[in-house]
Structure formats: C-alpha cells, structure tokens
N, CA and C atoms as a LAMMPS dump frame, in Angstrom:
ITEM: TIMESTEP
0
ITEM: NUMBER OF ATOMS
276
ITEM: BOX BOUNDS ff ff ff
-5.0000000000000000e+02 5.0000000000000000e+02
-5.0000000000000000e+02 5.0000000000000000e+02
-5.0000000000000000e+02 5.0000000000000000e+02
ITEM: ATOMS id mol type element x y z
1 1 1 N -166.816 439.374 22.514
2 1 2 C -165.893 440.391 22.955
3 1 3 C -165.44 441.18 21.734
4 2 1 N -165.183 442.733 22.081
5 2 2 C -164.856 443.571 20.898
6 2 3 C -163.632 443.113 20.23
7 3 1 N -162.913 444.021 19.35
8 3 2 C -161.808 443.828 18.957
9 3 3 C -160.969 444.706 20.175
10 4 1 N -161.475 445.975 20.415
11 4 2 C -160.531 446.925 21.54
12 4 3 C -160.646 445.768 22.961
13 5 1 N -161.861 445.263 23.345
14 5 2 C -161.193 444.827 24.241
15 5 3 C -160.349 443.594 24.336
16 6 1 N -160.488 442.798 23.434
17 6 2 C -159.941 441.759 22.9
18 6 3 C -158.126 442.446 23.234
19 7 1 N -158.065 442.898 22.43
20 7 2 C -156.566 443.974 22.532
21 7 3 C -155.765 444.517 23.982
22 8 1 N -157.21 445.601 24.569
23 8 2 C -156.7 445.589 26.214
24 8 3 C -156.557 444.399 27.273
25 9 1 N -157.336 443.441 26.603
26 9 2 C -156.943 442.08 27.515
27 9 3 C -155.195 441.473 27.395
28 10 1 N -154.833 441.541 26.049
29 10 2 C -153.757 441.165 25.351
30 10 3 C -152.75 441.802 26.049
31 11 1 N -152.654 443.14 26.135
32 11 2 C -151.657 443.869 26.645
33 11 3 C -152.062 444.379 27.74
34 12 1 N -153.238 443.762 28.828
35 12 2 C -152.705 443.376 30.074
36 12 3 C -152.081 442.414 30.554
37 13 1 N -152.494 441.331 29.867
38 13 2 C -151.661 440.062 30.171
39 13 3 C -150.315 440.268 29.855
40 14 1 N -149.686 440.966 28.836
41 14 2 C -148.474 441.311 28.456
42 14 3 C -147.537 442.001 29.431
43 15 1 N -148.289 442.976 29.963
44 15 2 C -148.04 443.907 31.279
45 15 3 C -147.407 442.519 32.532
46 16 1 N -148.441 442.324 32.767
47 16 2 C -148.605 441.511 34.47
48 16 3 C -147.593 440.25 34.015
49 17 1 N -147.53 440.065 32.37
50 17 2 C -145.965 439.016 32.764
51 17 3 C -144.794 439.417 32.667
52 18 1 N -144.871 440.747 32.182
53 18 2 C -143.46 441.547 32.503
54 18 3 C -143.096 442.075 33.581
55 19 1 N -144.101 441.945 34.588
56 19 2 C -144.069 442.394 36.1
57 19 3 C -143.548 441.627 36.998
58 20 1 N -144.477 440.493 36.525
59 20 2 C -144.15 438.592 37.432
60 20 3 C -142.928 438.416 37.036
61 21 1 N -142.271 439.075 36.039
62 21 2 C -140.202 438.083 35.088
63 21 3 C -139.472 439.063 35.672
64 22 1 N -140.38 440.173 36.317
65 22 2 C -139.298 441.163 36.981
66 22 3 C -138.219 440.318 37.832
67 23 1 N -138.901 439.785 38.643
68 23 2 C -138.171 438.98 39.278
69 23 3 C -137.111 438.116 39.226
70 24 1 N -137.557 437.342 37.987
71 24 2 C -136.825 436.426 37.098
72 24 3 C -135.445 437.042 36.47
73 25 1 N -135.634 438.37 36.06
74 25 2 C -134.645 439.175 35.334
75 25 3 C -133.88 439.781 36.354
76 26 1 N -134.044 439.434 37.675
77 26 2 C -132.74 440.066 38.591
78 26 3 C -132.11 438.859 39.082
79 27 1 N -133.047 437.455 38.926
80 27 2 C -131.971 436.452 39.123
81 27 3 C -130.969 436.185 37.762
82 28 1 N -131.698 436.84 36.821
83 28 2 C -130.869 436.505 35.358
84 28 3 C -130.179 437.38 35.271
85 29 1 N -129.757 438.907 36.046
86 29 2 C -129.321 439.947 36.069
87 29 3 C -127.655 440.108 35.176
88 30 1 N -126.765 438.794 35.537
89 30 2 C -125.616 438.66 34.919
90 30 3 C -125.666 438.724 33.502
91 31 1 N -126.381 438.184 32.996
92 31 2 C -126.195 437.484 31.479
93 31 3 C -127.3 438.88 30.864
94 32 1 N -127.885 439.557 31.6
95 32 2 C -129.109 440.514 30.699
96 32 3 C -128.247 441.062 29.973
97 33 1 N -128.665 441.858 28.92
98 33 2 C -128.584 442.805 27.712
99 33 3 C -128.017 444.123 28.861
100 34 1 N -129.101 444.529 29.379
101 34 2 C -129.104 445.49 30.783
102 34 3 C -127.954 445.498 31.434
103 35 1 N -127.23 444.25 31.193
104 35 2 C -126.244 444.14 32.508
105 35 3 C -124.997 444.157 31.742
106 36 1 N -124.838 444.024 30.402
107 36 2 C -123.61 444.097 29.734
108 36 3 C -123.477 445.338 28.941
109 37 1 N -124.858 446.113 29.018
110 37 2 C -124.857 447.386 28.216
111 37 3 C -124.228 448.071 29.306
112 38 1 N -124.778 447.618 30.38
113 38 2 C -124.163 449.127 32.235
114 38 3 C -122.858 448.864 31.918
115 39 1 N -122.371 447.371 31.745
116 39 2 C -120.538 447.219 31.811
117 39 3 C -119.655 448.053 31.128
118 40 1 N -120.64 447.931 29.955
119 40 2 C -119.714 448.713 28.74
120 40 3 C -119.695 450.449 28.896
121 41 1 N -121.203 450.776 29.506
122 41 2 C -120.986 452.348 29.602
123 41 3 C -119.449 452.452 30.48
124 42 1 N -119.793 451.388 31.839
125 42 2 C -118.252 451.868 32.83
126 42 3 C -116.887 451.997 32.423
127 43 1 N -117.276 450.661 31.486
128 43 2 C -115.942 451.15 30.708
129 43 3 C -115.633 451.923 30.019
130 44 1 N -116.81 452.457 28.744
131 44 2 C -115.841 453.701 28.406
132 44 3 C -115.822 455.214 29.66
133 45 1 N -117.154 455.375 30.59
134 45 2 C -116.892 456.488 31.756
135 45 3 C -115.513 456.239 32.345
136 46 1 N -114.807 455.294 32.32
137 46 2 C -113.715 454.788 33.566
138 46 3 C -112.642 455.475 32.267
139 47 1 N -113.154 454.808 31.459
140 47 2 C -111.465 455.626 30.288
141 47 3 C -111.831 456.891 30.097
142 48 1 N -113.023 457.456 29.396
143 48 2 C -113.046 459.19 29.593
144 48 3 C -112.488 459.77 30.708
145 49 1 N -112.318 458.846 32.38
146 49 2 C -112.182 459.722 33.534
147 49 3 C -110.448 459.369 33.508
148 50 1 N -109.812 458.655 32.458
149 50 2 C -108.513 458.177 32.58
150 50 3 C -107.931 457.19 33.73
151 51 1 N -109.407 456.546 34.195
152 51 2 C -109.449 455.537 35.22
153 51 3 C -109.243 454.251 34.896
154 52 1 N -108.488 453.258 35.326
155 52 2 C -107.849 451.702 34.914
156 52 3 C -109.403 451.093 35.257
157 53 1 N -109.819 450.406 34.131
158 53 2 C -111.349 449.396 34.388
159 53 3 C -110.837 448.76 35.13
160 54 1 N -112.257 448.59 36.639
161 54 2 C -112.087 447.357 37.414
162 54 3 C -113.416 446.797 37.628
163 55 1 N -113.366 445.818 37.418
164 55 2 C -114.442 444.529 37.06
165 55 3 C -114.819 444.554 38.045
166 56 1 N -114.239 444.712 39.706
167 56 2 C -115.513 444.749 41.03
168 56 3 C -116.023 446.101 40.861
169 57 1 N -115.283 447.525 40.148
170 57 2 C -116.365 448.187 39.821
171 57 3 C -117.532 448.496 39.424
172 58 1 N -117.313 447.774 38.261
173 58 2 C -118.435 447.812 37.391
174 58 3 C -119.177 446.783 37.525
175 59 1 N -119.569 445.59 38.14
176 59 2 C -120.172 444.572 38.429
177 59 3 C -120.544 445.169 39.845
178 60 1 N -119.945 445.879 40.963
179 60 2 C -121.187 446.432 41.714
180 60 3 C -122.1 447.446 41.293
181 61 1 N -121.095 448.246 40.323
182 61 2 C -122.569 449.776 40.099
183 61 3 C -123.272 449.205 39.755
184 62 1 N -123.011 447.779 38.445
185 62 2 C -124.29 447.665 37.36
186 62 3 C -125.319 446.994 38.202
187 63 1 N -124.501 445.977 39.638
188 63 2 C -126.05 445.401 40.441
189 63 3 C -126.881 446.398 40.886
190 64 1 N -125.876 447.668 41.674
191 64 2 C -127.31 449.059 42.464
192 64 3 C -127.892 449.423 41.108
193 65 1 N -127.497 449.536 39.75
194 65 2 C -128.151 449.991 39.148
195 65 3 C -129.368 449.196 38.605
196 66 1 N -129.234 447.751 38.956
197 66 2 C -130.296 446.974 37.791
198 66 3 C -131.179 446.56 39.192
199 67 1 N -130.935 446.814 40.781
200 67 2 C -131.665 446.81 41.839
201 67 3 C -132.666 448.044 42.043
202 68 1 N -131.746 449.271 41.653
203 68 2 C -132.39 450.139 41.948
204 68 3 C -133.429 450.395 40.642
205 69 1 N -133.371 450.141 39.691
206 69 2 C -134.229 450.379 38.55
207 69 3 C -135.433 449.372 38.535
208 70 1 N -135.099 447.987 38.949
209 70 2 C -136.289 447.534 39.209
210 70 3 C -137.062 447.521 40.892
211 71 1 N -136.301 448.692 41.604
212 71 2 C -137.456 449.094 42.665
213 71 3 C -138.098 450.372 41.952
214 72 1 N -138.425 450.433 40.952
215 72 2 C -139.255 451.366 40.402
216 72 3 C -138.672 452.909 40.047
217 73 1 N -137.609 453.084 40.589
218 73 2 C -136.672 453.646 40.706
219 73 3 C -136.175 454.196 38.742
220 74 1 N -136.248 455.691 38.374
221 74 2 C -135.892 456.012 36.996
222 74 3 C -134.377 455.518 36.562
223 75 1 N -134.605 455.734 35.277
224 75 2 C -132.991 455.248 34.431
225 75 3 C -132.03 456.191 35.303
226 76 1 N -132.534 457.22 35.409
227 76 2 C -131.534 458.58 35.331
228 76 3 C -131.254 458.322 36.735
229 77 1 N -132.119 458.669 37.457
230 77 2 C -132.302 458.418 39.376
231 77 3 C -131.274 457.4 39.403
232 78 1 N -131.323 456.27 38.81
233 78 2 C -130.54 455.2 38.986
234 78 3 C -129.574 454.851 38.474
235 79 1 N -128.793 455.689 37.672
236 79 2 C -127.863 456.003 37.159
237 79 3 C -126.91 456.909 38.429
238 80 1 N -127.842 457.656 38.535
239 80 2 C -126.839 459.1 39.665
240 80 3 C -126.486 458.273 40.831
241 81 1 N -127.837 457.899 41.496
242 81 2 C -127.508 457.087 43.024
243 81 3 C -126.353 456.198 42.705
244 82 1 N -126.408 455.191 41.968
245 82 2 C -125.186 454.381 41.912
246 82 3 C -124.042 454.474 41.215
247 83 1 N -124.006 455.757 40.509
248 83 2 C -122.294 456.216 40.398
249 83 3 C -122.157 456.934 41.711
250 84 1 N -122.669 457.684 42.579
251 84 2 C -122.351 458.76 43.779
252 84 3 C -122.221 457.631 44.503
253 85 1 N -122.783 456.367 44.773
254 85 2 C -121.711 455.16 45.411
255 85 3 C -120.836 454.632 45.226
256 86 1 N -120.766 454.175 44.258
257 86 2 C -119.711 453.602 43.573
258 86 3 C -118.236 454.612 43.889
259 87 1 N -118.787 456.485 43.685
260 87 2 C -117.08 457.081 44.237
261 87 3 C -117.153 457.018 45.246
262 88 1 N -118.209 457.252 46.391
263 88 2 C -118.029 456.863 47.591
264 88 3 C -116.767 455.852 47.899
265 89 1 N -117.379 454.904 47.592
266 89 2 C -117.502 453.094 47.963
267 89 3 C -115.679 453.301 47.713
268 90 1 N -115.239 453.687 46.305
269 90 2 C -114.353 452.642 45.806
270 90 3 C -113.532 454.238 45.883
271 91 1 N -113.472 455.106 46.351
272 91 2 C -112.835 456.119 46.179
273 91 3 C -112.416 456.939 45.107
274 92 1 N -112.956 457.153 43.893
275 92 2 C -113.012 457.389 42.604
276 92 3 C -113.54 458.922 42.775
C-alpha cells in the first residue's frame, strides 16, 4: 500500500470514529468543552442584554444548541434557532 493511501485510510478511520462518538458526545454533552463554552457566551449575551443569568436558561439553549448542531445542523443556524427559542420559551 502507498504512502497516500496508507494516509486516506488513516483519516477515514479518523472520520467514521468521530461520527460513531457523535453519539457519545451528546450523552457527555454536560461536561463538553462545547457545553461550557455555550454557558459562558449566555452569560456574557444575558449581561450585554442587562439580563439576570439563569442557569435553566442557559442549560436549555446550550442543549437545542449542542442537539441541533449535531443534527448536522451549522454553528450559526444553530446558534439563531436556539436563541429565537429560548426568547420565545422564557420570554426574553
């Protein structure tokens, strides 16, 4: 086997186990990097908007957001959809 394909084998296998932990990473969803970076944006968006942080806030946007991003769903896409719920939802 070449060296290139040697390589595309490598980083398919790399691929298809970051696909298969997808899964894994929404049961780990609390503790992710992902999930404490969303907290912290709410908190400072909630103080720029001169809004009191609330922890069922920001622990529901950050789940639509880390649900909706791994249904394939963009950063940005999934950013908008789940703040336009979140004022829905919580009246904000």
């Amino acid at each position: 086997m070449g060296s290139i394909t040697k390589k595309f084998v490598l980083v398919s296998l790399f691929l298809l186990w970051g696909f298969i932990n997808s899964e894994y990473l929404a049961e780990t969803q609390k503790d992710s990097f992902i999930n404490l970076f969303c907290i912290e944006s709410i908190k400072v968006e909630m103080s720029k908007a001169n809004l009191n942080y609330d922890e069922k806030i920001a622990k529901d946007t950050c789940d639509c957001y880390l649900r909706e991003f791994l249904n394939s769903t963009s950063h940005q896409n999934s950013i908008d959809k789940c703040k336009s719920e979140a004022k829905k939802k919580f009246n904000l």
